[in-house]
C-alpha positions in Angstrom: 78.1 83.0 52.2 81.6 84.1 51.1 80.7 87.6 52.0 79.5 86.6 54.9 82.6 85.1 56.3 84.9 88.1 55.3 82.1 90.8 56.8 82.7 88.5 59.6 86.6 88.5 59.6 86.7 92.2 59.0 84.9 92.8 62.0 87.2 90.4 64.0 89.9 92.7 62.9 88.9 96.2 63.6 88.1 95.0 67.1 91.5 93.4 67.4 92.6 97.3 65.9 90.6 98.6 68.6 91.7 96.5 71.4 94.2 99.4 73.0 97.6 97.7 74.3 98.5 97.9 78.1 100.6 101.8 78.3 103.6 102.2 80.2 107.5 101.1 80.2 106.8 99.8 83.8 104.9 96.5 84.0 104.2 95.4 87.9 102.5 92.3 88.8 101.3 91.3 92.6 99.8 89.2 94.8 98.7 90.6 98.2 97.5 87.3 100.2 94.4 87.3 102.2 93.3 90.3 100.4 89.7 89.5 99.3 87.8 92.6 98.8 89.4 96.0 99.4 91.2 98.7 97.2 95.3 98.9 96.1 96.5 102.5 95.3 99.9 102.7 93.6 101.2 106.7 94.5 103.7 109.0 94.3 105.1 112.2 95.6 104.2 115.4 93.7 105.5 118.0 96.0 104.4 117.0 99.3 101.6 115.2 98.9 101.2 111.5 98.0 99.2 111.3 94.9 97.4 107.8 93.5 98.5 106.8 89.9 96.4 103.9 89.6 93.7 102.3 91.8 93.1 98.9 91.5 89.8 96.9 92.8 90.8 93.7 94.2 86.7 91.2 94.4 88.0 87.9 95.4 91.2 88.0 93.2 94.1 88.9 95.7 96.4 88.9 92.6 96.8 91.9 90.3 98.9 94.3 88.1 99.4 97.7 87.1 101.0 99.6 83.5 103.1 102.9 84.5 105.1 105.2 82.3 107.9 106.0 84.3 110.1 108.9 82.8 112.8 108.2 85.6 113.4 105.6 88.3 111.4 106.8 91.3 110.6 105.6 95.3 106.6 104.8 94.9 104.0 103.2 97.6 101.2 100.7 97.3 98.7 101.7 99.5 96.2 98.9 100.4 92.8 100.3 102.0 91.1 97.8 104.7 88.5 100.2 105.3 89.4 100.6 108.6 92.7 102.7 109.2 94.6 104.4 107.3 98.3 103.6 109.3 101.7 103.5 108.4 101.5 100.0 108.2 98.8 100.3 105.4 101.6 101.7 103.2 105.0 99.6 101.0 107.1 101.8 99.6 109.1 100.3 96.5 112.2 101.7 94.3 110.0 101.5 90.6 112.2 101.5 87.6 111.0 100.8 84.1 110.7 97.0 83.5 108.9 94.2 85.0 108.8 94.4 89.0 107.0 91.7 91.3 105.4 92.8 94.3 104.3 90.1 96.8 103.5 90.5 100.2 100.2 89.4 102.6 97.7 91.2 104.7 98.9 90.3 108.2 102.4 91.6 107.4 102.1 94.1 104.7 105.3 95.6 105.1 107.2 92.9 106.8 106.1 90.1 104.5 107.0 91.9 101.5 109.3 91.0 98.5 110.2 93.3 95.9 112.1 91.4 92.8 113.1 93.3 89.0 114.6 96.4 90.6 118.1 96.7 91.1 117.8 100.2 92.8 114.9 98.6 95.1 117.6 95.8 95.6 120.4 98.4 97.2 117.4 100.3 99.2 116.7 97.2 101.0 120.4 96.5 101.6 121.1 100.1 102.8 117.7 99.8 105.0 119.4 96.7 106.8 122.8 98.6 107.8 120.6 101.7 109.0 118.4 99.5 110.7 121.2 98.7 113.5 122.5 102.2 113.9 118.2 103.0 114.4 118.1 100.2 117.1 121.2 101.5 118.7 119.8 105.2 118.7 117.0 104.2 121.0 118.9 101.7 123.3 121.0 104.5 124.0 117.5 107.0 124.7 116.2 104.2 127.3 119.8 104.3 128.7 119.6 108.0 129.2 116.4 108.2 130.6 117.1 105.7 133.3 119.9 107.8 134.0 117.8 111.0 133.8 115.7 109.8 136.3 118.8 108.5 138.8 120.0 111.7 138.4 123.4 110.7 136.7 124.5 114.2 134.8 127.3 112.2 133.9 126.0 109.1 132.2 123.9 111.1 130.3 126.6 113.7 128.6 128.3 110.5 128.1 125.2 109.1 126.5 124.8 111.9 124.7 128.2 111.9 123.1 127.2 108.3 122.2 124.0 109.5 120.1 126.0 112.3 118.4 128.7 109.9 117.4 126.0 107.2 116.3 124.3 109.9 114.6 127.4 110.8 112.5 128.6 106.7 111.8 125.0 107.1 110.2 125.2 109.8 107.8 129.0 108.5 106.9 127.7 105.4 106.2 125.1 107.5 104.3 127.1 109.4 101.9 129.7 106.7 101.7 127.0 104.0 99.8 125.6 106.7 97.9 129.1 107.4 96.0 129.7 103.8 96.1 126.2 103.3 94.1 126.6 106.5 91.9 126.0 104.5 88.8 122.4 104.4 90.5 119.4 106.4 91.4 119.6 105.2 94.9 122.3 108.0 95.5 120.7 111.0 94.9 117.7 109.4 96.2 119.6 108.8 99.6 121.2 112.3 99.6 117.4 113.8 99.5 116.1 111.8 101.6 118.4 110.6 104.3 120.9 113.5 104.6 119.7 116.5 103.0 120.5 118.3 106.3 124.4 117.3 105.9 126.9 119.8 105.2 126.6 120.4 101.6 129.9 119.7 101.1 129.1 116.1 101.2 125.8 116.6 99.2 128.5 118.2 97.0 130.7 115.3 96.8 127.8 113.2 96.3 126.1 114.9 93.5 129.6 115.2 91.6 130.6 111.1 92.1 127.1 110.9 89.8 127.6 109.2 86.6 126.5 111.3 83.8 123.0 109.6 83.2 122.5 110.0 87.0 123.1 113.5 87.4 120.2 113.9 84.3 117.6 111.5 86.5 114.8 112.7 88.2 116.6 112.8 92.0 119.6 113.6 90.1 117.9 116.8 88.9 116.5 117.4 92.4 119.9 117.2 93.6 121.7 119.5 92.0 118.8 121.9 92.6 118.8 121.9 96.1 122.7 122.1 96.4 121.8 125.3 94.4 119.1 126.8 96.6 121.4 125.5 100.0 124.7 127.8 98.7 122.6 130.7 97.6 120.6 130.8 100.7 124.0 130.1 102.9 
């Protein structure tokens, strides 16, 4: 009987051996409501193409979770599929960084719904987002303006607006470079650089890439960075 027991225990404890631990230095857990059945795809860029680095089923469950080893801080997506379009709208994009990130959003407002929490680089995306948003809104009050005048005929209201837009244009990109040296002790700057202003004078790519904190400048976008500052003065 004695044996028994310990056979028994034994086996208990080779499949508590072989029971593999959850992988990654990123934990993420979610909860998409009024998601019953359908498919979640975490991705990522790999050149230019979005790539899925998990899939997850979601059969009645709307809540789930997802391991990632992350070697650097990175801008990823969660992709839900509805099987029926694959929109914009279908698509969240999130600042990942390793740690434990919450993702919670609904079906009827994917993207406006959402709230990202345990990122503090996903934390100054959505703050620099907010800023951008007004000089975006601004931007297309001022192409409505100029139509209208287009169609009047009004050369001169729309040189004037079209100083406006330039000078909108540029309040954006200063604003740009301006929160990406005041965040250089984050990813979010070289991020910003590469995706919001890489067609700046590279003199402010420049100053940007050399505000970078040390540990910065040896992240992923960092890296990017300074190799495309590179390519931009040989090529120029």
């Amino acid at each position: 009987m004695k044996k028994s027991i310990l056979a028994f225990v034994a086996l208990l404890a080779i499949a508590a051996c072989d029971k593999k631990e959850p992988k990654g230095n990123l934990h993420i857990t979610g909860n998409v409501k009024g998601l019953k059945d359908g498919t979640l795809y975490i991705q990522k860029f790999v050149d230019t193409s979005l790539i899925a680095i998990d899939t997850i089923i979601i059969e009645g469950d709307s809540k789930f979770e997802s391991y990632l080893d992350l070697k650097s801080p990175e801008m990823l997506y969660l992709f839900v599929d509805r099987g029926v379009s694959n929109s914009l709208d279908n698509n969240l994009m999130f600042f990942a960084e390793p740690g434990k990130m919450t993702l919670e959003t609904n079906l009827d407002a994917f993207l406006s719904d959402a709230k990202i929490t345990g990122s503090k680089n996903h934390e100054l995306y959505e703050e620099y987002k907010k800023t951008t948003e007004r000089y975006k809104d601004q931007n297309l009050s001022l192409i409505e303006q100029k139509f209208k005048a287009i169609k009047r005929k009004d050369t001169k209201a729309v040189d004037s607006l079209s100083q406006l837009q330039e000078l909108n244009m540029k309040r954006k990109y200063l604003f740009a470079v301006n929160y990406a040296m005041n965040n250089k002790d984050h990813e979010i700057a070289p991020y910003i650089a590469l995706a919001e202003v890489y067609d700046i004078n590279v003199k402010f790519l420049d100053t940007i890439a050399k505000s970078m904190s040390p540990k910065i400048k040896e992240s992923m976008y960092g890296k990017k960075l300074t190799q495309y500052i590179k390519a931009l003065k040989t090529t120029n």
